[in-house]
C-alpha positions as MATLAB code, in Angstrom:
seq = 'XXXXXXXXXXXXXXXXXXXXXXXXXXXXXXXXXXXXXXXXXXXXXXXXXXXXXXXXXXXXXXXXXXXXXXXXXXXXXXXXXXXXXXXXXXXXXXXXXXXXXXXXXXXXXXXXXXXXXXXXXXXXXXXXXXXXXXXXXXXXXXXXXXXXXXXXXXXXXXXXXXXXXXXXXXXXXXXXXXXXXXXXXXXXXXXXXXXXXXXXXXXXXXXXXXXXXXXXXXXXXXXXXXXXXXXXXXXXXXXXXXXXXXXXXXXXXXXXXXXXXXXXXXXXXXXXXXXXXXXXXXXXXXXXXXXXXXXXXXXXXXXXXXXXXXXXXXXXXXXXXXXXXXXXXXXXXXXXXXXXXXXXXXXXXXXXXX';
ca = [
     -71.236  -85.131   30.070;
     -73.758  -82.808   29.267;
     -74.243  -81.196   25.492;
     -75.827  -77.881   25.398;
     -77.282  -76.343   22.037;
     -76.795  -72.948   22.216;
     -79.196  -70.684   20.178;
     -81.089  -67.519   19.425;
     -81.230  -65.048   16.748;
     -78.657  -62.583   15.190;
     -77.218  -60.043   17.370;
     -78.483  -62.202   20.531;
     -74.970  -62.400   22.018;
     -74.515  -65.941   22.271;
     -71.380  -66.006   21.492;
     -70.438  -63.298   24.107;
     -72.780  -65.341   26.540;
     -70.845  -68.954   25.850;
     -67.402  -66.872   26.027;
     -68.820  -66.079   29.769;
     -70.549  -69.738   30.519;
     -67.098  -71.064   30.027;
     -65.399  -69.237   32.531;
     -67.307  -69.879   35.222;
     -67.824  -73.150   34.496;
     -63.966  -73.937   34.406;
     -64.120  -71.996   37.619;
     -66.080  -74.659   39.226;
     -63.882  -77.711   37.952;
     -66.041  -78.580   34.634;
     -64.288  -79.086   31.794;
     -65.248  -77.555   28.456;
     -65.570  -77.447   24.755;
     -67.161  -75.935   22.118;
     -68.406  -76.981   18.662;
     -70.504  -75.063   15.871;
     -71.731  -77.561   13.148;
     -73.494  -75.029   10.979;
     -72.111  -71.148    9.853;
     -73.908  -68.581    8.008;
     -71.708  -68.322    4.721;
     -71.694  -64.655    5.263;
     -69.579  -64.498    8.224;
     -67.131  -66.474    7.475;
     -63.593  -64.669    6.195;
     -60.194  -65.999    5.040;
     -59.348  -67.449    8.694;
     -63.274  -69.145    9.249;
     -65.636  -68.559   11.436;
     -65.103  -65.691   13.640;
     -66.528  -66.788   16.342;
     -64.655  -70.514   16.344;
     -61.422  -68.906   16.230;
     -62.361  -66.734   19.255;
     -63.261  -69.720   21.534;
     -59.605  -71.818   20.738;
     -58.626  -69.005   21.864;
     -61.350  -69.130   24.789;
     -60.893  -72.950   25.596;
     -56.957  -73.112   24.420;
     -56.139  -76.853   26.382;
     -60.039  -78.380   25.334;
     -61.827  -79.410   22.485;
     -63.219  -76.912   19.842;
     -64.809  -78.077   16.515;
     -64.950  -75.736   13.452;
     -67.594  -75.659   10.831;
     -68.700  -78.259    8.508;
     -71.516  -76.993    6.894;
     -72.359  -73.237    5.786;
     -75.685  -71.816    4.996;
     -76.669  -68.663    2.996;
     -79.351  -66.644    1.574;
     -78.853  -68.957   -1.709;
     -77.382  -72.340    0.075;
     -80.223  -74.611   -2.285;
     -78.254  -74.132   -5.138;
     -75.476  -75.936   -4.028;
     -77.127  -78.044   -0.944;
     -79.915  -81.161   -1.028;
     -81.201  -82.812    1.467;
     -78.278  -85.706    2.940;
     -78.588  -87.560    6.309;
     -74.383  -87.158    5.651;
     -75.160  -83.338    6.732;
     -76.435  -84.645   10.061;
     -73.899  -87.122   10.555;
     -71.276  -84.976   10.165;
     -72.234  -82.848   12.786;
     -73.623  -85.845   14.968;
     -69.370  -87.026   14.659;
     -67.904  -83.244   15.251;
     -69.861  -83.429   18.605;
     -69.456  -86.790   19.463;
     -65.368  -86.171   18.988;
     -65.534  -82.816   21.078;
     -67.872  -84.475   23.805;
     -65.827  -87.686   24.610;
     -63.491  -84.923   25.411;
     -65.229  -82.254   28.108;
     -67.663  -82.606   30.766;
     -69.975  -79.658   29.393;
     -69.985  -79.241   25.553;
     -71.341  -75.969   23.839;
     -73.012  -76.606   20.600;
     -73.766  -72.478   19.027;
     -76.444  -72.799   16.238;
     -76.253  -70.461   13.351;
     -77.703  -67.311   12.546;
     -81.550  -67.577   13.036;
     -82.851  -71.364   14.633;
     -84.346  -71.995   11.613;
     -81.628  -72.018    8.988;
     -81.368  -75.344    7.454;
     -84.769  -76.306    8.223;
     -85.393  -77.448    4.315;
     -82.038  -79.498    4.851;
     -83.153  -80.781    8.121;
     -80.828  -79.092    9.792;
     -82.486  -76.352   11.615;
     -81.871  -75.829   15.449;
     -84.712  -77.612   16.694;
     -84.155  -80.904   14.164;
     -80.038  -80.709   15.132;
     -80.743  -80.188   19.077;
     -82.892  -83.344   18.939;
     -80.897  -85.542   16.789;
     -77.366  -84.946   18.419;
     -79.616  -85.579   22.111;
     -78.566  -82.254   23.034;
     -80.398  -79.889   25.770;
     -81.058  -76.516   24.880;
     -79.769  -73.028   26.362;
     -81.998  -70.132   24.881;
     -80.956  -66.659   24.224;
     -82.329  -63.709   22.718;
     -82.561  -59.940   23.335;
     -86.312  -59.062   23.522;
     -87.184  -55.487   22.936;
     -90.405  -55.937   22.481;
     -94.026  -57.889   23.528;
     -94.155  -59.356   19.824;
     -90.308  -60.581   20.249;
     -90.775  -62.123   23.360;
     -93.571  -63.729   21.737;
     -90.909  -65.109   19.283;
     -89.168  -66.292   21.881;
     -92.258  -68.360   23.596;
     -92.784  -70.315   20.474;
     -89.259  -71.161   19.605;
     -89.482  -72.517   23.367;
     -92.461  -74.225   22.633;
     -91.644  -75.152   19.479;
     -88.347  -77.187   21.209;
     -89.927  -79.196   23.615;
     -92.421  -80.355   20.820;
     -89.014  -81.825   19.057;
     -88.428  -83.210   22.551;
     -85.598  -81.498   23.598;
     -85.316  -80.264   27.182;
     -85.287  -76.622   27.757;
     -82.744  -76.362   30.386;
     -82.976  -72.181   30.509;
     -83.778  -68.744   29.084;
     -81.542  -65.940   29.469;
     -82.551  -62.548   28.124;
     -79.161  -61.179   26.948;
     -77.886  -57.544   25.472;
     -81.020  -55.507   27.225;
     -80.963  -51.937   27.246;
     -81.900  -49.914   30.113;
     -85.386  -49.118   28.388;
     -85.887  -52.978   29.034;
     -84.456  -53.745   31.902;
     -87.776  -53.552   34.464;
     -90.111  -55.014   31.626;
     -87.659  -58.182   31.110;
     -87.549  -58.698   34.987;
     -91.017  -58.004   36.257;
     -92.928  -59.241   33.159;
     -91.205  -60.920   30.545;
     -89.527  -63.268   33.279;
     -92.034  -64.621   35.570;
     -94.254  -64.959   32.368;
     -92.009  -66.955   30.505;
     -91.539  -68.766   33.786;
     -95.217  -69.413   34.526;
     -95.100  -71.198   30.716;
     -92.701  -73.726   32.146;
     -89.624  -72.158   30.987;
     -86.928  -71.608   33.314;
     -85.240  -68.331   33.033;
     -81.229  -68.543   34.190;
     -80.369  -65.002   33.596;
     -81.314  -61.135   32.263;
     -78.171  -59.636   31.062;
     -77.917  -56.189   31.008;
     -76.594  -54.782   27.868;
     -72.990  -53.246   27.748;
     -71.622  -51.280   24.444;
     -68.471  -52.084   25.008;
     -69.293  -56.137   23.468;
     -72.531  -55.590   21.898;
     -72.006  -52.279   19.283;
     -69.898  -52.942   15.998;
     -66.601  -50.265   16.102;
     -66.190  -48.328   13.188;
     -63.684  -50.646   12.118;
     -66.113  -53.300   11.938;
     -68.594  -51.467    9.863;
     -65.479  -50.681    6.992;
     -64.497  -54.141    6.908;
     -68.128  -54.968    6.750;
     -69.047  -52.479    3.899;
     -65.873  -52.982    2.508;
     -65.314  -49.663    2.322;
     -62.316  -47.262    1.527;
     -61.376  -44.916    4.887;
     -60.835  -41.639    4.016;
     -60.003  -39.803    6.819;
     -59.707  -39.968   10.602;
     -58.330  -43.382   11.327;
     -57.279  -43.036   14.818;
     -61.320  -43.186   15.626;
     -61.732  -46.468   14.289;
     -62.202  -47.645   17.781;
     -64.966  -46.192   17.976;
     -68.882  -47.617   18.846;
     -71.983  -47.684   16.625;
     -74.602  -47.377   19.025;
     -77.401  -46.020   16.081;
     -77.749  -45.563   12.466;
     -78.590  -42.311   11.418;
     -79.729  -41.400    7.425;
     -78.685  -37.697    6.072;
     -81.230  -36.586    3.638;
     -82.426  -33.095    4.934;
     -81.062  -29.224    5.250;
     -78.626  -28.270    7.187;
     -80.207  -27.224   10.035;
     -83.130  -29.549   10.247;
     -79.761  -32.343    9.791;
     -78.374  -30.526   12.815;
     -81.067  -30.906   15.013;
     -81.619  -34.390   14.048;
     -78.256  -35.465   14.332;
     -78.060  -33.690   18.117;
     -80.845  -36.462   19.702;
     -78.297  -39.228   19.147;
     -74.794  -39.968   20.234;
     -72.089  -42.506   19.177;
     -73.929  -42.760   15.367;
     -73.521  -43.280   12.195;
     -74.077  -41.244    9.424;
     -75.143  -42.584    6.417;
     -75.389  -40.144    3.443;
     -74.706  -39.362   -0.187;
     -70.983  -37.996   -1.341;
     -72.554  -35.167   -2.455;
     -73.674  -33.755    0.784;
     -70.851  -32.393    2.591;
     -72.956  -29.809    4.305;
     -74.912  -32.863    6.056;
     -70.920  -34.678    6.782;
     -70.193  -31.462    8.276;
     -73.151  -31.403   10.260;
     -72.888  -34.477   11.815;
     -69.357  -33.903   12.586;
     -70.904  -30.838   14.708;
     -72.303  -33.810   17.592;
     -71.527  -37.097   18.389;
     -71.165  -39.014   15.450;
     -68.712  -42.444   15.614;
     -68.620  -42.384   11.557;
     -69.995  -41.293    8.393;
     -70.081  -43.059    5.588;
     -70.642  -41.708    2.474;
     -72.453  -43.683   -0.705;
     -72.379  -43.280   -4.264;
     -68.684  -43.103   -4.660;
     -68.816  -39.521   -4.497;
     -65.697  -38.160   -2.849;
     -66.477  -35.212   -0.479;
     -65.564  -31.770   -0.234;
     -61.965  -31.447    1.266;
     -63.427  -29.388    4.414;
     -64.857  -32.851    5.115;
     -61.861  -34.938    5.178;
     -59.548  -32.170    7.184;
     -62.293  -31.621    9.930;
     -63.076  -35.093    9.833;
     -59.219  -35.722   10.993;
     -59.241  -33.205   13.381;
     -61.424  -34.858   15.311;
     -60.589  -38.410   14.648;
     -63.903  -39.246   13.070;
     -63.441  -42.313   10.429;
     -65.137  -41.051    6.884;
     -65.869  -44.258    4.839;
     -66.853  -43.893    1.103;
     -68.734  -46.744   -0.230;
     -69.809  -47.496   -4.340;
     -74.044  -48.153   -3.038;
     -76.683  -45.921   -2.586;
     -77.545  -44.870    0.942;
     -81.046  -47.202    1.420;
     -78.533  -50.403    0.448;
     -76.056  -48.885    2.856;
     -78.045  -48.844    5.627;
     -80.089  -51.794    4.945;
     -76.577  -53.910    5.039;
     -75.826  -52.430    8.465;
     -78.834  -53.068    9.671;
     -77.056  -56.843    9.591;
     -74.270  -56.126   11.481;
     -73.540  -56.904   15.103;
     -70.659  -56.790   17.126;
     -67.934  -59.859   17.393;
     -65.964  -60.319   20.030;
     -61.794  -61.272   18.801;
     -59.427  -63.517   20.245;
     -57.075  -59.943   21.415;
     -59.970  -57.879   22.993;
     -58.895  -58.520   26.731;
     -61.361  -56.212   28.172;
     -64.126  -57.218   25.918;
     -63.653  -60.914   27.369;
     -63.617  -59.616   30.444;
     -66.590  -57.876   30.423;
     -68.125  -61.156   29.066;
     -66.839  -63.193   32.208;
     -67.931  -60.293   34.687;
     -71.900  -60.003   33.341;
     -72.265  -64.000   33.591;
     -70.998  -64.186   36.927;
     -73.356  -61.286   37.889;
     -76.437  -61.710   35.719;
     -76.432  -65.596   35.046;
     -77.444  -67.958   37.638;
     -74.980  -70.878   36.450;
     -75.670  -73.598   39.162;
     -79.191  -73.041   38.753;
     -78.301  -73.961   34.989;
     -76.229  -76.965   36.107;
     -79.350  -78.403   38.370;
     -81.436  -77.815   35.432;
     -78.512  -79.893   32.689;
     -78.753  -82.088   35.652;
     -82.850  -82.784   35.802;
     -83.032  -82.857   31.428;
     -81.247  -85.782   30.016;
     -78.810  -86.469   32.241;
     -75.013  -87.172   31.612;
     -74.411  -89.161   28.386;
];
């Protein structure tokens, strides 16, 4: 039985990526479950985490392990260190892995949450003798230099790095993570299993997502709730210069004050996926019946528009239990971007089954 931490930082698509490992894994006769020890408090909604409801649904007749410990931006106020944190996890995994042949441990948020609780990625990986799967989406030289030291940093704990996979990157990326970032990492003595190429359709919140998020009261133009957020876009500028601006970038959002329908209109001139309006000013009318016309959500939120925009900032997309084609699409990039027996050979040469 091999145990597999799974980690990277937010909006890295592990998640998507263990959703995908698990298919064609079962594919080749391996058996396998899923456990996340630790949560980020802020994710977490009346039904848990998100992303451990997904993978019952992922893994329905094998074993999946829910939360038992949550981290936040505030967590010491409530949270000392206790080895009882670590043993509660150690027992969640040990449960799940009597139970699978390959066992998917995701770590939280960042790798380094819970490090003053000694629970942080690195500390868990090592004490639950787990090998460790790294992902991240590297957009740039300095974040692939993140990514070197958290590699580095895990085999200093002692944990085998069993593979890299460079997940969610855009076009802009694609050569650069292939013909550089790759064989570099590689030369380091890193393996690299896979580059994943990134695909809207799992990695950009809907328009949905970001009301829920905000919490925010829809206005108008519910039908396009469907829609993707693939940029954020701030109104603060005349009409025309707004119009311009708003023309060099498709599938947005529009974040701007109540007060300025002009720039609401404007943006509903291009291709704008929602606006959402701050201040809890309600717009002009014009707004809300063009705005339905062409099925373009308008969200009105109580914060200003540099809070606004700093929250969504946060956001990233989350794949649900119903979203057929978004599992699919999940299953179809791993078989054709991840090399999983190379992974396999590599679980095989770390610690060997348990």
């Amino acid at each position: 039985m091999y145990k597999v931490m799974l980690t990277g930082s937010a909006g890295s698509g592990k998640t998507a990526l263990c959703v995908g490992l698990v298919g064609a894994l079962r594919e080749r006769g391996y058996k396998t479950g899923y456990v996340k020890p630790i949560a980020n408090l802020a994710v977490l909604s009346d039904g848990g985490d998100p992303d451990v409801a997904l993978m019952r649904a992922v893994i329905p007749d094998g074993p999946v392990e829910g939360v038992a410990l949550t981290l936040g931006p505030h967590y010491l106020t409530r949270l000392r260190p206790d080895p009882s944190h670590v043993e509660r996890a150690r027992q969640q995994v040990e449960r799940a892995a009597a139970a699978c042949d390959v066992l998917f441990i995701e770590s939280p948020t960042s790798p380094q949450a819970g490090a003053a609780l000694g629970v942080d990625t690195f500390t868990l990986a090592r004490s639950l003798g787990a090998q460790a799967l790294m992902v991240d989406h590297v957009r740039d030289d300095l974040e692939f230099d993140v990514m070197v030291v958290r590699n580095q940093h895990m085999r200093c704990q002692g944990v085998p790095v069993v593979g890299n996979v460079f997940n969610n990157v855009p076009l802009a990326n694609w050569e650069k993570s292939l013909s550089v970032y790759r064989p570099l990492l590689q030369s380091l003595g890193f393996p690299v299993v896979g580059v994943v190429p990134q695909r809207l359709e799992i990695t950009a919140p809907t328009a949905a997502e970001v009301k829920e998020f905000l919490r925010a009261e829809l206005l108008a133009g519910e039908r396009g709730l469907h829609r993707p957020i693939e940029d954020i876009v701030i109104g603060a500028m005349s009409f025309e210069s707004a119009l311009r601006y708003f023309r060099r970038a498709t599938g947005k959002a529009v974040v701007t004050g109540g007060d300025r329908s002009d720039l609401a209109l404007a943006a509903l001139e291009t291709s704008t996926s929602v606006i959402v309006l701050t201040g809890g000013l309600f717009p002009n009318v014009e707004v809300l019946q063009q705005a339905e016309e062409k099925g373009v959500p308008v969200l009105l939120v109580p914060g200003d528009t540099y809070s606004t925009v700093e929250a969504l900032g946060r956001l990233s997309r989350r794949l649900r239990p119903e979203e057929t084609e978004g599992l699919r699409i999940a299953r179809e990039l791993v078989a054709k971007h991840v090399d999983v027996d190379a992974l396999l050979e590599q679980l095989q040469r770390g610690t060997g089954p348990s």
